[in-house]
C-alpha positions in Angstrom: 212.9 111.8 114.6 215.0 112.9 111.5 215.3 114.7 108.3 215.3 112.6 105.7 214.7 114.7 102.8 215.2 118.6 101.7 214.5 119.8 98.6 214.8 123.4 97.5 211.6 124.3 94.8 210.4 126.9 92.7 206.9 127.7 94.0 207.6 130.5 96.6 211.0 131.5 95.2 211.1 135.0 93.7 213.0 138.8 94.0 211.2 142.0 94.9 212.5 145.4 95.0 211.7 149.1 95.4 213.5 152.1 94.4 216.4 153.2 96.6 216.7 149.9 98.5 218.2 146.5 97.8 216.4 143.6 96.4 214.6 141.0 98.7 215.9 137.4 97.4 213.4 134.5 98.3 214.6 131.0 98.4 212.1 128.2 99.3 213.0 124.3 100.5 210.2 121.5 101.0 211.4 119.3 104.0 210.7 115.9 104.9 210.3 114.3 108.3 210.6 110.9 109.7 208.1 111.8 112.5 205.5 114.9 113.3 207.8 114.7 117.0 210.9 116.0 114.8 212.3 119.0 116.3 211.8 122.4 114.1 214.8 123.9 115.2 216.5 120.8 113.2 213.8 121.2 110.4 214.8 125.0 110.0 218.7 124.0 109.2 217.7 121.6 107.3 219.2 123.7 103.9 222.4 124.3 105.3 221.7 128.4 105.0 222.7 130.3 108.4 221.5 133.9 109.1 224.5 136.2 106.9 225.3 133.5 104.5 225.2 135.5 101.0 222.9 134.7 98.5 224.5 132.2 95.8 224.2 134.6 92.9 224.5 138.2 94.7 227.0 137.9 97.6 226.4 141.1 99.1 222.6 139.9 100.1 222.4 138.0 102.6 220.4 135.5 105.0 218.6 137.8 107.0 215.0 136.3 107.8 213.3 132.7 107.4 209.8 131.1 108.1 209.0 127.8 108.9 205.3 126.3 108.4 203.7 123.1 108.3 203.3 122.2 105.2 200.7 118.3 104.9 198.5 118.8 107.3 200.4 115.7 109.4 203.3 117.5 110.8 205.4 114.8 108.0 206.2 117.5 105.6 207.7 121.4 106.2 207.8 124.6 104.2 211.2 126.7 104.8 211.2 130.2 103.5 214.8 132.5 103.5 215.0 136.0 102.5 218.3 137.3 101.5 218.6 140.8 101.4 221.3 143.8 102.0 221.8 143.8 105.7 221.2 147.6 107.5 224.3 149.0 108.4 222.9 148.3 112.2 222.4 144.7 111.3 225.4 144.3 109.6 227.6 141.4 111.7 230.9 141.9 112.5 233.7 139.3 111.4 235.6 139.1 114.5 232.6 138.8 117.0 229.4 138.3 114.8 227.9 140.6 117.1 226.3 144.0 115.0 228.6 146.4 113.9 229.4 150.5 115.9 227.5 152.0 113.5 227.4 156.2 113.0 224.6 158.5 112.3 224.3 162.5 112.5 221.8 164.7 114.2 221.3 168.4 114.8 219.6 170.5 117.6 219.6 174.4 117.8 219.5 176.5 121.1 220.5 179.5 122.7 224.3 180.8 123.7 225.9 184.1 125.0 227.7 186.1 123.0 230.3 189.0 123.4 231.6 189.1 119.7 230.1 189.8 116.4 230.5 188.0 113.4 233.1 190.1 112.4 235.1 189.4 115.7 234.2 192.8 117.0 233.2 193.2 120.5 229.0 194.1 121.1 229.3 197.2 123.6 227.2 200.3 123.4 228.4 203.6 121.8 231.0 204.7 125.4 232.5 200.5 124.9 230.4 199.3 128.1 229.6 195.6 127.5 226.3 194.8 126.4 225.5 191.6 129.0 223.4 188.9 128.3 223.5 189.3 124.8 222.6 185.6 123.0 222.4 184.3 119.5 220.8 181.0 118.4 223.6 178.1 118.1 223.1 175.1 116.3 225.2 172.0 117.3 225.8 169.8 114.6 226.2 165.9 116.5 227.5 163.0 115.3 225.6 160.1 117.1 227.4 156.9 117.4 225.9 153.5 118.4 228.6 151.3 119.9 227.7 147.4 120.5 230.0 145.6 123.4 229.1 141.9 124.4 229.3 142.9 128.1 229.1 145.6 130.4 232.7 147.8 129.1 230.4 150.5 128.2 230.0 151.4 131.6 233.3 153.0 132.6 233.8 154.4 129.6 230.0 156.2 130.2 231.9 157.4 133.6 235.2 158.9 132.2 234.5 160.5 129.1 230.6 162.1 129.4 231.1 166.0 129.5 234.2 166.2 128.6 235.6 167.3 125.0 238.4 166.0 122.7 241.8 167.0 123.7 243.1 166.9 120.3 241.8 167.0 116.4 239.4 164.3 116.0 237.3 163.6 113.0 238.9 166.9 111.6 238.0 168.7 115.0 240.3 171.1 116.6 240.8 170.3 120.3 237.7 171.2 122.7 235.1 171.7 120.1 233.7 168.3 120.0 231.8 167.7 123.6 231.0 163.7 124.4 227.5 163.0 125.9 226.7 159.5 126.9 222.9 159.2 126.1 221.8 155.5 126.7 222.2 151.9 126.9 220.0 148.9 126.3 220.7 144.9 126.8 219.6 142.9 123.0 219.7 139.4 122.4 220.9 138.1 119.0 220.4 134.7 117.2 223.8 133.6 116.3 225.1 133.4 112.8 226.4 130.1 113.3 223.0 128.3 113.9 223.3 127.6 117.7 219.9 127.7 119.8 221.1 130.0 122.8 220.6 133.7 121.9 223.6 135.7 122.5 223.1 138.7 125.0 224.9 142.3 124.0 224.6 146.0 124.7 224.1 148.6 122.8 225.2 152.2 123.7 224.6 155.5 121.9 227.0 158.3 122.2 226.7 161.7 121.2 229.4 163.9 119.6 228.5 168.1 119.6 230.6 170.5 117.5 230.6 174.0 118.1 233.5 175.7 116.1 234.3 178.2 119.1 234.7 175.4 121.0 232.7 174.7 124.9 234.3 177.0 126.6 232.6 179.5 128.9 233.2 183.1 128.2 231.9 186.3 130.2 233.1 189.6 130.4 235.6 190.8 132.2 233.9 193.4 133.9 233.1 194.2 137.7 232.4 196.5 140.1 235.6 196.1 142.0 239.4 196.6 141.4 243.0 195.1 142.6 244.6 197.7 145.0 248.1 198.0 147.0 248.1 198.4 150.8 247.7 202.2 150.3 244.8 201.8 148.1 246.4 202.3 144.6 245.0 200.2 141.6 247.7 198.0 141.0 247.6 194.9 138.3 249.9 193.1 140.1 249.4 189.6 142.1 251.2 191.9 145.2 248.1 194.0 145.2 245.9 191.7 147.2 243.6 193.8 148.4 240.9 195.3 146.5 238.4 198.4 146.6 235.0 199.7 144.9 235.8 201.5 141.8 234.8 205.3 142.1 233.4 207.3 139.5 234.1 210.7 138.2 231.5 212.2 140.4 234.3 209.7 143.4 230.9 207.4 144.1 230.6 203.5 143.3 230.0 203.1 139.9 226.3 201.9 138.6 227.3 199.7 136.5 230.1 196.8 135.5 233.3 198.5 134.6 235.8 196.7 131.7 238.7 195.6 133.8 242.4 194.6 132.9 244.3 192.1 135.3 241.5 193.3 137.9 241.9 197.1 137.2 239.8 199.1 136.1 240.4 200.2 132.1 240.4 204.0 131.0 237.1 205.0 129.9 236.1 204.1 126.8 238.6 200.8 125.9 236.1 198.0 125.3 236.1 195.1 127.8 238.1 191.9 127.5 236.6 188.3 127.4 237.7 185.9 130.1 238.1 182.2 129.3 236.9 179.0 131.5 237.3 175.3 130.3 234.3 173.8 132.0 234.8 170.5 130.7 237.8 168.1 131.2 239.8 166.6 127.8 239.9 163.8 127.1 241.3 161.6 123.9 238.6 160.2 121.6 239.9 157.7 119.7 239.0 155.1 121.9 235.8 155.5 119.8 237.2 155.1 116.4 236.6 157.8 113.7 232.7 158.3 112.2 232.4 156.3 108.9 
């Protein structure tokens, strides 16, 4: 139960091609058997051509798909189709592992964000410089999506340290805490080997998403409130000894209505526009574990 012949033939062998993708090489071999029993994983190497082998003329096309069919009716005789084409940047093997390559792709998603600044840097407060709350504007988030391919489970712990958390230095041309990590999912493939081995070769396949937002993630109200520091004797004091504080009087010496502008937890003169507070919500951490997008 043998090969005893393989010859490679016109009939069947060809090129297509359409416009903005690569060409689509077809080779085609005729081989012969010593018995019908003869295994057809033996047949289908039987021209020597493994999955990524290039093409002999056009290197950069390679072994990406065969067929085998029966070719005389008696099980004596096999048809053995390969199709060489440019390999997707997802399907494209790496050297080191043979396993796919990380490969990067780019998405964008628009929502809504407060806002206590204009476009011209120039705080949005009514005519007497009371903050305008709740004030939003649409944001969109430009992302940069990355699929990352591991043979084994080290996806997992990196899924647990960095998701929600932002870069804590430049990265891909980033300033620090603008780009925002999201871990978005995971999924177990099986690959047929380059090297023409039977067993299928189990990997994962994580996707990772990178947001940008120039004024980076963090949170940032008003610093306005009802309330002010005080001293013991009930004197509005900025200082961390005034630990004590008290409802902030009006002219008419009742609580005020509304959020005052505050400084250091005192209450501003009239007038001066409120300050914005600033809160890092997510932790930093350093990015180049995941290489840089190509």
């Amino acid at each position: 139960m043998a090969v005893v012949a393989t010859v490679e033939i016109a009939r069947g062998t060809g090129v297509s091609g359409k416009y903005g993708e690569s060409f689509t090489f077809t080779r085609k071999w005729i081989v012969r058997v010593d018995s019908p029993s003869t295994s057809v994983v033996t047949i289908s190497r039987a021209a020597g051509v493994k999955f990524n082998d290039p093409h002999p003329e056009f290197a950069n096309h390679r072994a990406m798909e065969f067929d085998l069919t029966e070719e005389s009716g008696d099980g004596m005789a096999w048809g053995l189709t390969v199709k060489y084409y440019v390999p997707p940047v997802e399907m494209t093997p790496s050297s080191s592992t043979g396993l796919p390559q990380d490969f990067w792709s780019a998405s964008g998603s628009t929502s809504t964000s407060t806002i206590c600044y204009d476009s011209l840097e120039r705080p949005i407060v009514n005519s007497e410089a009371d903050a305008l709350e709740g004030a939003e504007r649409e944001v969109t988030d430009f992302s940069i999506v990355l699929t990352k391919i591991t043979g084994d489970l080290s996806w997992s712990p990196l899924a647990a340290y960095y998701t929600q958390t932002v870069n804590s230095s430049t990265w891909n041309g980033s300033e620090p805490g603008t780009v925002k990590c999201m871990f978005r999912s995971a999924n177990k493939k099986f690959l047929t080997p380059t090297d023409g081995s039977s067993d299928s070769v189990p990997y994962w396949e994580s996707v990772w998403e990178f947001a940008y937002r120039a004024d980076t993630w963090e949170f940032r109200p008003w610093d306005i409130g009802f309330n002010q520091r005080v001293t013991a004797n009930g004197n509005p004091e900025e200082s961390p000894s005034a630990t004590r504080r008290a409802v902030i009087l009006g002219a008419d010496k009742r609580p005020v209505k509304s959020p005052v502008a505050l400084r250091n937890g005192v209450a501003k003169t009239p007038g001066e526009p409120p300050d914005v507070l600033r809160f890092r919500l997510y932790k930093s951490r350093d990015f180049s574990v995941f290489g840089t997008p190509s």
